[in-house]
PyMOL Python script that loads the backbone (N, CA, C, O; Angstrom):
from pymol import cmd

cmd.read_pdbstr("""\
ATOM      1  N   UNK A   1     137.465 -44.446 132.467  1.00  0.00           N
ATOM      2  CA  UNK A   1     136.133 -44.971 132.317  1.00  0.00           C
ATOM      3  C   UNK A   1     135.628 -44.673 130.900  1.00  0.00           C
ATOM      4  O   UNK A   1     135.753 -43.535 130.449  1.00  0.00           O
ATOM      5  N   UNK A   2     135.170 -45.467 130.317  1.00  0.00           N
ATOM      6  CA  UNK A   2     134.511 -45.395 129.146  1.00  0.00           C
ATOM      7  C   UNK A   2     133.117 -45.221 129.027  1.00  0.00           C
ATOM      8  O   UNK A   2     132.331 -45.976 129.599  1.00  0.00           O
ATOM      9  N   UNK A   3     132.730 -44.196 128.263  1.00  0.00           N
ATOM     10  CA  UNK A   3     131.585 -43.881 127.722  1.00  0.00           C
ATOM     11  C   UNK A   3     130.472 -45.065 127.053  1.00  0.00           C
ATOM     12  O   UNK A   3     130.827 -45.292 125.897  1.00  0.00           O
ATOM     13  N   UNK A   4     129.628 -45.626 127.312  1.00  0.00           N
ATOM     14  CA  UNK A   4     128.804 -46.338 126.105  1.00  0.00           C
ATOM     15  C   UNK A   4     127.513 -45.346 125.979  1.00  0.00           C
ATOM     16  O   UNK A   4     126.919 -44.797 126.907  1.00  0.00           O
ATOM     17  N   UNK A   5     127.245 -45.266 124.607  1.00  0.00           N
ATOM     18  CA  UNK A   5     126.071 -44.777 123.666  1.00  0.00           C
ATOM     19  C   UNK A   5     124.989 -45.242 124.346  1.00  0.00           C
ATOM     20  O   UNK A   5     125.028 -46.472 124.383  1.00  0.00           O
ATOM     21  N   UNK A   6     123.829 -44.687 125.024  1.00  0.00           N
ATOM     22  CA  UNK A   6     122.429 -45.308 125.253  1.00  0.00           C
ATOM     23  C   UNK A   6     121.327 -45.339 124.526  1.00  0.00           C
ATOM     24  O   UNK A   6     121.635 -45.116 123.355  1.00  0.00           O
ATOM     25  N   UNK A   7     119.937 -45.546 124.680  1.00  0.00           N
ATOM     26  CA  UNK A   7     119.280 -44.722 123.452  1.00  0.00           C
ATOM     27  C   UNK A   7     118.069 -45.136 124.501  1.00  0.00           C
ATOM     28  O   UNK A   7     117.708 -46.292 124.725  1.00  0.00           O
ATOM     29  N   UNK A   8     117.485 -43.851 125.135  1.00  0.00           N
ATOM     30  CA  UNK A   8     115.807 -43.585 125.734  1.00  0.00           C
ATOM     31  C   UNK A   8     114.758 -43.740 124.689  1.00  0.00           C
ATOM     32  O   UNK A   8     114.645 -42.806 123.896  1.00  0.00           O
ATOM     33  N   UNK A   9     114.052 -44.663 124.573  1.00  0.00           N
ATOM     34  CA  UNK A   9     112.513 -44.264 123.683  1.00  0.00           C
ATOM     35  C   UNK A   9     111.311 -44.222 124.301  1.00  0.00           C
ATOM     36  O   UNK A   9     111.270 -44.886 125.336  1.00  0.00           O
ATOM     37  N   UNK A  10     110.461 -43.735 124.043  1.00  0.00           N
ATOM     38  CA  UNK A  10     109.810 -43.418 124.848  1.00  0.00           C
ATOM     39  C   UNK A  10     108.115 -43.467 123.810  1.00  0.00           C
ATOM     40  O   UNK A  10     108.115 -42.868 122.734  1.00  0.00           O
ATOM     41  N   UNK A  11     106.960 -44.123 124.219  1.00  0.00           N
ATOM     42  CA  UNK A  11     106.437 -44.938 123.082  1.00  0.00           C
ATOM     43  C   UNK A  11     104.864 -44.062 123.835  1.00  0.00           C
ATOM     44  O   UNK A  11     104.857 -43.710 125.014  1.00  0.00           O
ATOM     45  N   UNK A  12     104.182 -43.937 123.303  1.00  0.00           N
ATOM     46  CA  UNK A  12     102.540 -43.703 123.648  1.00  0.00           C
ATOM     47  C   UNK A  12     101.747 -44.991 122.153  1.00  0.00           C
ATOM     48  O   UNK A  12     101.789 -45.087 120.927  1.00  0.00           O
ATOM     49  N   UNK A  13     101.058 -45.782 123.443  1.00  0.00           N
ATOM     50  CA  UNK A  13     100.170 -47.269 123.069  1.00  0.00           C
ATOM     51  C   UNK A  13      98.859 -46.770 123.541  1.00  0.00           C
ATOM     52  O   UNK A  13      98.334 -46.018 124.363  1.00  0.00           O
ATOM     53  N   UNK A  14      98.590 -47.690 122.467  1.00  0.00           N
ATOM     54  CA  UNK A  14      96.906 -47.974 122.660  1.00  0.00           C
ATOM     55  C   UNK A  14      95.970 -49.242 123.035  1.00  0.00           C
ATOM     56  O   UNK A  14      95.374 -50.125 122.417  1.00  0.00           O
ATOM     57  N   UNK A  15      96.208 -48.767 124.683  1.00  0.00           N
ATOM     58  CA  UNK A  15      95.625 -49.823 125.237  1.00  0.00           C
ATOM     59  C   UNK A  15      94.050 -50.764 124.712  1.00  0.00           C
ATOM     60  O   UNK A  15      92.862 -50.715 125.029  1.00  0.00           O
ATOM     61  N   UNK A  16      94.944 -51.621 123.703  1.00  0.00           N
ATOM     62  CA  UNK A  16      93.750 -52.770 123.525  1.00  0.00           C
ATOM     63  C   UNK A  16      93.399 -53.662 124.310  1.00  0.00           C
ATOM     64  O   UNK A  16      93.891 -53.653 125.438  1.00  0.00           O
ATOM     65  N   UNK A  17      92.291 -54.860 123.876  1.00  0.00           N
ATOM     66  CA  UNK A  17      92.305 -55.764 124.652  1.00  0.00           C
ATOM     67  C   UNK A  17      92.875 -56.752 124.313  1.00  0.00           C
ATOM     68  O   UNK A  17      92.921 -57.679 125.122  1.00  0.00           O
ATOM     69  N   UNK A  18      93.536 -56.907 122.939  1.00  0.00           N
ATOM     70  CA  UNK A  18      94.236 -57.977 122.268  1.00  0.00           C
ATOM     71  C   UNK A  18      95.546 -57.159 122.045  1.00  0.00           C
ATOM     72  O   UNK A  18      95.684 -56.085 121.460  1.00  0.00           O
ATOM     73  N   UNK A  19      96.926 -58.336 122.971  1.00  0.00           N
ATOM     74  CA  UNK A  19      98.021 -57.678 122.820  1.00  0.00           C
ATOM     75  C   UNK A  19      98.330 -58.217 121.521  1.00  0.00           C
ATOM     76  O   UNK A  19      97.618 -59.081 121.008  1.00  0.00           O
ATOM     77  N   UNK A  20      99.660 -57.610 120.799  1.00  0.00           N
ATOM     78  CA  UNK A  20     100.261 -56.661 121.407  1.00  0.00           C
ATOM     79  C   UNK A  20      99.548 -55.427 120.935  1.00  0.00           C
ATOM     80  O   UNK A  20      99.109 -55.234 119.801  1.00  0.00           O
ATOM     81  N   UNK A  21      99.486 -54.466 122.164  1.00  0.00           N
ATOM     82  CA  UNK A  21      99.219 -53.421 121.967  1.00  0.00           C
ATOM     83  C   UNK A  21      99.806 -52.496 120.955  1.00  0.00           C
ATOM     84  O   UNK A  21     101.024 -52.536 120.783  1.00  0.00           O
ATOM     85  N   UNK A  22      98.939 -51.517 120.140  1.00  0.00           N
ATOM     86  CA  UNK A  22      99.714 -50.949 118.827  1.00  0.00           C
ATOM     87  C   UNK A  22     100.459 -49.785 119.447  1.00  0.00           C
ATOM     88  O   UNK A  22     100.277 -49.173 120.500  1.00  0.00           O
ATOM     89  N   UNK A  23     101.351 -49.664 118.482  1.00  0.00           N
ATOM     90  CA  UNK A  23     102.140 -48.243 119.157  1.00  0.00           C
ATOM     91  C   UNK A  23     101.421 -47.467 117.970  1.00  0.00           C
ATOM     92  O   UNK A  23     101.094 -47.863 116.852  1.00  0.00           O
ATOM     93  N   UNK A  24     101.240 -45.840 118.781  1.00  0.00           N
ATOM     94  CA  UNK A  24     100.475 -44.696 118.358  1.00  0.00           C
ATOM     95  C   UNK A  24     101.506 -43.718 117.759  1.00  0.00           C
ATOM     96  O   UNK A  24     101.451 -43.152 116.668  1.00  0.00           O
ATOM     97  N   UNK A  25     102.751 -43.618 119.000  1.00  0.00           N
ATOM     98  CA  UNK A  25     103.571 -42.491 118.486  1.00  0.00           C
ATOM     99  C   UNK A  25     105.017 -42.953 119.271  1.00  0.00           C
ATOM    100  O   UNK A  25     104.943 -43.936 120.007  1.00  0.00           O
ATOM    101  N   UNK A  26     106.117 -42.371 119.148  1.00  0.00           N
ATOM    102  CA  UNK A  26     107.598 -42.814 119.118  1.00  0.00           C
ATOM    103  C   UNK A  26     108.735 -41.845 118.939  1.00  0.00           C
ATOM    104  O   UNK A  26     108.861 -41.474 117.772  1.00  0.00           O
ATOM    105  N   UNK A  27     109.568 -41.355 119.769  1.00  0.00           N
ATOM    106  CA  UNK A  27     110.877 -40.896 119.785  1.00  0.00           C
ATOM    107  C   UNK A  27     111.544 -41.501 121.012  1.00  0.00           C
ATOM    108  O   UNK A  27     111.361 -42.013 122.116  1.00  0.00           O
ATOM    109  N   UNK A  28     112.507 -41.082 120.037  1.00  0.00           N
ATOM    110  CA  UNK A  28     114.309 -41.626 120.774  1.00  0.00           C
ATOM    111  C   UNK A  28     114.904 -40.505 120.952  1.00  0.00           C
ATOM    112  O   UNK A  28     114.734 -39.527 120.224  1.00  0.00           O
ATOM    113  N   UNK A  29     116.017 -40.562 122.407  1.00  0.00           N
ATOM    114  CA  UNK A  29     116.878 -39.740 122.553  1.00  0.00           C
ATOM    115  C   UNK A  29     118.082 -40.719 123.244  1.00  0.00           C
ATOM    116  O   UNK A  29     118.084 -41.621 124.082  1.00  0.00           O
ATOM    117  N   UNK A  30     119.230 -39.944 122.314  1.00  0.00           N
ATOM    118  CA  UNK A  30     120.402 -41.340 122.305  1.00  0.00           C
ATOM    119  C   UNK A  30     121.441 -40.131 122.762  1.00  0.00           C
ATOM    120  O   UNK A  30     121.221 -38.920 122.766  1.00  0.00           O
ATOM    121  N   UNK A  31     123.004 -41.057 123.260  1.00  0.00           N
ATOM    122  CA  UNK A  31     123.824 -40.339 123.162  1.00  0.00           C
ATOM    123  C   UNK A  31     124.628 -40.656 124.715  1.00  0.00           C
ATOM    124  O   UNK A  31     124.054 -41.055 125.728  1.00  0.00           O
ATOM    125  N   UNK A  32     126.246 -40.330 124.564  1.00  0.00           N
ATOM    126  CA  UNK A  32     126.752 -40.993 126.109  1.00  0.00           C
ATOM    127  C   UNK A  32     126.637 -39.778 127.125  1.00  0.00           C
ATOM    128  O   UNK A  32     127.624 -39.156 127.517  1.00  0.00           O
ATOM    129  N   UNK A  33     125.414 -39.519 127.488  1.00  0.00           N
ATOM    130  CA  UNK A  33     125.181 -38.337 128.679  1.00  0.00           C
ATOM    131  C   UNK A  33     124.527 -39.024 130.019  1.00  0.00           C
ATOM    132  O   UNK A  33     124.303 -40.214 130.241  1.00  0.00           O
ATOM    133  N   UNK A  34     124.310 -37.934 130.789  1.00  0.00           N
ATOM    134  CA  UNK A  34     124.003 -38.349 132.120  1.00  0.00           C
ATOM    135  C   UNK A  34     122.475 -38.197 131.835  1.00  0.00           C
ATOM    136  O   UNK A  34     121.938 -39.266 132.125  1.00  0.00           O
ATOM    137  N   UNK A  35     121.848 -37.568 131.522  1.00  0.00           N
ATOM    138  CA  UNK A  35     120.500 -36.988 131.451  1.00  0.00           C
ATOM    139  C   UNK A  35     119.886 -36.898 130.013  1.00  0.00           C
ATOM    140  O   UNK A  35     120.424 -36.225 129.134  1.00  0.00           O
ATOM    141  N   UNK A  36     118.583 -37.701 129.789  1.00  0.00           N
ATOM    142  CA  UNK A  36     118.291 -38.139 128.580  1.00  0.00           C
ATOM    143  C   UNK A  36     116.696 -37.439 128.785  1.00  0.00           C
ATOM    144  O   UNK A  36     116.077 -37.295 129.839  1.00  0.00           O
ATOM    145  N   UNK A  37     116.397 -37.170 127.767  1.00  0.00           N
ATOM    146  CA  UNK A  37     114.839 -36.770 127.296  1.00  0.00           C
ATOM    147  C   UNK A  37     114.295 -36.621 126.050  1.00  0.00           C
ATOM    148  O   UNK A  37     114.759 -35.871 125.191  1.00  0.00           O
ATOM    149  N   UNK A  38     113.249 -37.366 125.913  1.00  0.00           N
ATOM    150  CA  UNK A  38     112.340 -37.410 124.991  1.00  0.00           C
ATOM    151  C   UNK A  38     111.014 -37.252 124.882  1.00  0.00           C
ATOM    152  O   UNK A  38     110.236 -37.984 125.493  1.00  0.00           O
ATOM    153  N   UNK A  39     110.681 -36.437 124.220  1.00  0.00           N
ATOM    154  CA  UNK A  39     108.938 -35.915 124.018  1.00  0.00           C
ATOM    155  C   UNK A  39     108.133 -36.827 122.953  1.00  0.00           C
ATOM    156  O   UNK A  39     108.727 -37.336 122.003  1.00  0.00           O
ATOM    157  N   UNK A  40     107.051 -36.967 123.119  1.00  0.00           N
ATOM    158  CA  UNK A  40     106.030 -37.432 122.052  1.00  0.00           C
ATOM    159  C   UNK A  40     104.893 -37.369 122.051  1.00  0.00           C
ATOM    160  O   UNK A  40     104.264 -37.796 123.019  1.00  0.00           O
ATOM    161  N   UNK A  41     104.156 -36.725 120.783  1.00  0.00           N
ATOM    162  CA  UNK A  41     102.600 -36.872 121.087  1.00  0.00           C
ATOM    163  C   UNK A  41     101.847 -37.004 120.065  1.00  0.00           C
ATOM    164  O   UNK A  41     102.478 -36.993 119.008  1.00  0.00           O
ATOM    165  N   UNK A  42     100.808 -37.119 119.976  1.00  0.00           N
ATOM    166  CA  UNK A  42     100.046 -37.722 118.635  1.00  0.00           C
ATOM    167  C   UNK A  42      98.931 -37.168 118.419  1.00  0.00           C
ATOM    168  O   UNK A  42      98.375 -36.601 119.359  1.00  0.00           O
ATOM    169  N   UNK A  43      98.398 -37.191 117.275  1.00  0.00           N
ATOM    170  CA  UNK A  43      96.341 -36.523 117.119  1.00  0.00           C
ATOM    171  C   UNK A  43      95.990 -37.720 116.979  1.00  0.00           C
ATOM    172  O   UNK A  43      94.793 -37.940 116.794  1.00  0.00           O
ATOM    173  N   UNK A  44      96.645 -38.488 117.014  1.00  0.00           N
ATOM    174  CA  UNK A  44      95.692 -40.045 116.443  1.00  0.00           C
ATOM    175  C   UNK A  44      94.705 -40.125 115.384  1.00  0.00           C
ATOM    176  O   UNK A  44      94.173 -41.204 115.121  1.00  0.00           O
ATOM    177  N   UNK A  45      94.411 -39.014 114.732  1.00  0.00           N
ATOM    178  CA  UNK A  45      93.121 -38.891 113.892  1.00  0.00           C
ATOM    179  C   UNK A  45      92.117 -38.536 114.720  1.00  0.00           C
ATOM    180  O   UNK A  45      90.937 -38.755 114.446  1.00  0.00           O
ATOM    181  N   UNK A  46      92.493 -37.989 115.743  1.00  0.00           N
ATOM    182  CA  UNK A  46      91.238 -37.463 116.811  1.00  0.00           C
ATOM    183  C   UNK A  46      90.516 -38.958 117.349  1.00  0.00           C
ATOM    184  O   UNK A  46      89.738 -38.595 118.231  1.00  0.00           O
ATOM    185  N   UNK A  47      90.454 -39.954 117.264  1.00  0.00           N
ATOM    186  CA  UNK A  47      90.104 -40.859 118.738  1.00  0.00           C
ATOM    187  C   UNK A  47      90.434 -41.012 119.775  1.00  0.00           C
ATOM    188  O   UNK A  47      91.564 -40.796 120.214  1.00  0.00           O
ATOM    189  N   UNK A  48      89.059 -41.605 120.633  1.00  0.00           N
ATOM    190  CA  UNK A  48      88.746 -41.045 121.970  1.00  0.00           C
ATOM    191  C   UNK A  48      89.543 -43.125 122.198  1.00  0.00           C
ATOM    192  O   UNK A  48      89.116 -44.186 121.742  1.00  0.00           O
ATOM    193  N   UNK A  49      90.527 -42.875 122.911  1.00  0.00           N
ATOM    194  CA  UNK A  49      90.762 -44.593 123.312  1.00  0.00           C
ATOM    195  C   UNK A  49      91.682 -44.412 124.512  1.00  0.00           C
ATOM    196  O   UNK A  49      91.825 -43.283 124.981  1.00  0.00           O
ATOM    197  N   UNK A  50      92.223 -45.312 124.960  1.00  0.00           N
ATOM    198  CA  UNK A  50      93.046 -45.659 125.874  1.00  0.00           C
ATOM    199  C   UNK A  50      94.346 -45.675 125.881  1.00  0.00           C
ATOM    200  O   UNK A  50      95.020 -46.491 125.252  1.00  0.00           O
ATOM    201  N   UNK A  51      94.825 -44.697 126.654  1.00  0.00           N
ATOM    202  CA  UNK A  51      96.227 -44.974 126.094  1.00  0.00           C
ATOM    203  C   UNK A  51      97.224 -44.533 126.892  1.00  0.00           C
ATOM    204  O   UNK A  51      96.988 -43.614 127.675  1.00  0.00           O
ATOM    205  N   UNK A  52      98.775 -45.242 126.807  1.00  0.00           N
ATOM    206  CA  UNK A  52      99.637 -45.379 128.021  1.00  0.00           C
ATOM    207  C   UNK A  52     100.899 -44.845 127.451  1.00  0.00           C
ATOM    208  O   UNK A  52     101.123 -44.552 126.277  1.00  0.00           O
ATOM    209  N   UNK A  53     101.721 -44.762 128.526  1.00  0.00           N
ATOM    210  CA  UNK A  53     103.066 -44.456 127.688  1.00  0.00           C
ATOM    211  C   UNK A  53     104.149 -45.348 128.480  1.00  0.00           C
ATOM    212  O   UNK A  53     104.003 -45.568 129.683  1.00  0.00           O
ATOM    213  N   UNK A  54     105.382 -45.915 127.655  1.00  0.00           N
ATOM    214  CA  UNK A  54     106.190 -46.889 128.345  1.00  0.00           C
ATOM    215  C   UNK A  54     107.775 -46.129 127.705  1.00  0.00           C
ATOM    216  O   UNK A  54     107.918 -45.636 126.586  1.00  0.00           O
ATOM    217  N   UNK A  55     108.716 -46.221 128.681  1.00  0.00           N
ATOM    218  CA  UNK A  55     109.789 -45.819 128.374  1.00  0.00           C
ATOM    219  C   UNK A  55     110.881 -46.895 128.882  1.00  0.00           C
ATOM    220  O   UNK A  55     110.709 -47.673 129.820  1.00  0.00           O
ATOM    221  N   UNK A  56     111.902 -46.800 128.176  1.00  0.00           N
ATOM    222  CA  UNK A  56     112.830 -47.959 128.373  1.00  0.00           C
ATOM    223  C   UNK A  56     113.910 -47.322 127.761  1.00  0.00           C
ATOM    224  O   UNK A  56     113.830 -46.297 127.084  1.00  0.00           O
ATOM    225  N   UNK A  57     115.319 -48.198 128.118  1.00  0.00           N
ATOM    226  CA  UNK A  57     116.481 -47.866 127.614  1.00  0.00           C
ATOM    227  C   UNK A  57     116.838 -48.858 126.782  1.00  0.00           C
ATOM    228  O   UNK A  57     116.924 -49.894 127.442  1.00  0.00           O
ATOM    229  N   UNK A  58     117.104 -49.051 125.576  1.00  0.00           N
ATOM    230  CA  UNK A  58     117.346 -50.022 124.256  1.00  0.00           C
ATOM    231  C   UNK A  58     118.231 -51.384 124.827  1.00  0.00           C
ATOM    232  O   UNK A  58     118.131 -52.592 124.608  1.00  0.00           O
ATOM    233  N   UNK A  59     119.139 -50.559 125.665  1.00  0.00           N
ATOM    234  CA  UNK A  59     120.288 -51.318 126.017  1.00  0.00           C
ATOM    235  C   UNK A  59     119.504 -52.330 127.312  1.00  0.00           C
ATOM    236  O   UNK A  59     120.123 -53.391 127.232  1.00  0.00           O
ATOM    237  N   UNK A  60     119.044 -52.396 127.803  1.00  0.00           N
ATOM    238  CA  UNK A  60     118.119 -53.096 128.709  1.00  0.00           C
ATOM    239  C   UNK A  60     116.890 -53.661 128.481  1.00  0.00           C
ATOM    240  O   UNK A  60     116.293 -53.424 127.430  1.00  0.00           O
ATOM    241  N   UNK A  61     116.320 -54.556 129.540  1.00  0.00           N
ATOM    242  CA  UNK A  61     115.285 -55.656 129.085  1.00  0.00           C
ATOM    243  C   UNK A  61     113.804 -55.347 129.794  1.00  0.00           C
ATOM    244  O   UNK A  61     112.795 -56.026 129.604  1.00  0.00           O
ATOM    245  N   UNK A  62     113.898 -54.192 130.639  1.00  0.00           N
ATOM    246  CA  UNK A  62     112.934 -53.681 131.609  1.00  0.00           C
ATOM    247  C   UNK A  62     112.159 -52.327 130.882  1.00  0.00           C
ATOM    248  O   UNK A  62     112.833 -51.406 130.422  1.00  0.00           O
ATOM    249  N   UNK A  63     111.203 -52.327 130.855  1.00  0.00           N
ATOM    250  CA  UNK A  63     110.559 -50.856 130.758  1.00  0.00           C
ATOM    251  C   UNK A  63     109.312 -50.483 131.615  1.00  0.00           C
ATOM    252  O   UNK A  63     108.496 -51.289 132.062  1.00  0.00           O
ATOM    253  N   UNK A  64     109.299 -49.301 131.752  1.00  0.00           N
ATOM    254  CA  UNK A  64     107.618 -49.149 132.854  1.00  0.00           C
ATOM    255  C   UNK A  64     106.687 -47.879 131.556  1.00  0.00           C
ATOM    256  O   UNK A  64     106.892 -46.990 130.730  1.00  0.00           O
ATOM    257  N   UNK A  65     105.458 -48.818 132.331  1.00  0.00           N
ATOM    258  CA  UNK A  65     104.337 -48.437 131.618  1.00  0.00           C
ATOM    259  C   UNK A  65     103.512 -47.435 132.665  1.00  0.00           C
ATOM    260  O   UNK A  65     103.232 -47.692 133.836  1.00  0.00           O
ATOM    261  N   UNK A  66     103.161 -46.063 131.820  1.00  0.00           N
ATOM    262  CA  UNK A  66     102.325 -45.819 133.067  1.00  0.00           C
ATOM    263  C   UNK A  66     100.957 -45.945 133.304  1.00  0.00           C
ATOM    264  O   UNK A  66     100.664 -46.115 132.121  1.00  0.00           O
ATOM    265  N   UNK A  67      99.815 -46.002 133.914  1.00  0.00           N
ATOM    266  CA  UNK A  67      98.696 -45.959 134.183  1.00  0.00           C
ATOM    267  C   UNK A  67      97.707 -45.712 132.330  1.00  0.00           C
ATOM    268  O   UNK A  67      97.965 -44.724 131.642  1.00  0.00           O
ATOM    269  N   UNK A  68      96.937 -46.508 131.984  1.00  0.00           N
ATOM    270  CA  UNK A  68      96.105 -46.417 130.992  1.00  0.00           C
ATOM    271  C   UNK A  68      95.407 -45.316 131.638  1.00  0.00           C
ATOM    272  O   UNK A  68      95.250 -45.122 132.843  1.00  0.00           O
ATOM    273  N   UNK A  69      94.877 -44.387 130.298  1.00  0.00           N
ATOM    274  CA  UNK A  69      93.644 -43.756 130.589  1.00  0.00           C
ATOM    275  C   UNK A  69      92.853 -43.316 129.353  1.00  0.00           C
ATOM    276  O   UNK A  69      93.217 -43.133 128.192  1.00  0.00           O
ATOM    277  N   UNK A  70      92.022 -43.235 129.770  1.00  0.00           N
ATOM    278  CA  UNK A  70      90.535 -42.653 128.151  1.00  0.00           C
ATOM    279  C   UNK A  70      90.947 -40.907 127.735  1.00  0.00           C
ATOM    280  O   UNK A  70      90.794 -39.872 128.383  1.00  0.00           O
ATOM    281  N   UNK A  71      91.319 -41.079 126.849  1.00  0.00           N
ATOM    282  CA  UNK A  71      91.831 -39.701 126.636  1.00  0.00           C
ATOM    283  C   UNK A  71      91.480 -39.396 124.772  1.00  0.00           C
ATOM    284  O   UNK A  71      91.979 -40.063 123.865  1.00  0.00           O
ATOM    285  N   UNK A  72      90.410 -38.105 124.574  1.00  0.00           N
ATOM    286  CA  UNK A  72      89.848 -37.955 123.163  1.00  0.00           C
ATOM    287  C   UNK A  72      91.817 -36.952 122.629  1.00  0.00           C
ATOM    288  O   UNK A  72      92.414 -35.966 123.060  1.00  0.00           O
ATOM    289  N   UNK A  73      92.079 -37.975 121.552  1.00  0.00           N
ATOM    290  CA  UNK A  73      93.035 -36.867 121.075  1.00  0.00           C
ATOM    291  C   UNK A  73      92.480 -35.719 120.262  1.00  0.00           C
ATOM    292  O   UNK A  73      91.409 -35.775 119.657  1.00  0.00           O
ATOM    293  N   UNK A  74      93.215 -34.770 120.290  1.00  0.00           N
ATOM    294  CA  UNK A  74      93.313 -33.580 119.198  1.00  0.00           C
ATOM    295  C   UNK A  74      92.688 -33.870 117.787  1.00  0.00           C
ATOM    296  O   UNK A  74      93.265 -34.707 117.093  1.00  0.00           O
ATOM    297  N   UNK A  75      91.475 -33.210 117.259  1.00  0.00           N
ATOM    298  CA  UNK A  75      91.129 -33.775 116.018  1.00  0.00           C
ATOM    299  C   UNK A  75      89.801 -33.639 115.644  1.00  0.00           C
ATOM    300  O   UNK A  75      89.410 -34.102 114.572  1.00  0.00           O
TER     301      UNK A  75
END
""", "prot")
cmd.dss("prot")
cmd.show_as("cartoon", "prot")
cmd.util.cbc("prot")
cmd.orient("prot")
């Protein structure tokens, strides 16, 4: 069986009302393993907005978003 390379990213957006929504912050975790993880987080400049996080695998066409919420960042 052969190994293929994946690559997890994992994105925190800022739920606007005009898509596409901007991306805030961004890492990847790549590599041919069973178990993948990636962290990310942002100060945004300290605004108070909406915001979601969506993760997906590069190699695929699906990603899930989770629940928006009002959240003041760090700042």
């Amino acid at each position: 069986m052969t190994s293929k390379t994946r690559a997890l990213v994992v994105e925190i957006k800022w739920n606007k009302a005009v898509l596409p929504d901007p991306l805030t912050a961004k890492n990847t975790d790549s590599g041919t393993k069973k178990s993948y993880n990636a962290t990310v987080s942002t100060c945004d400049s300290g605004n108070k907005r909406g915001y979601y996080a969506r993760g997906y695998f590069t190699q695929n066409d699906s990603h899930h978003d989770t629940s928006p919420k009002d959240i003041k960042s760090c700042g």
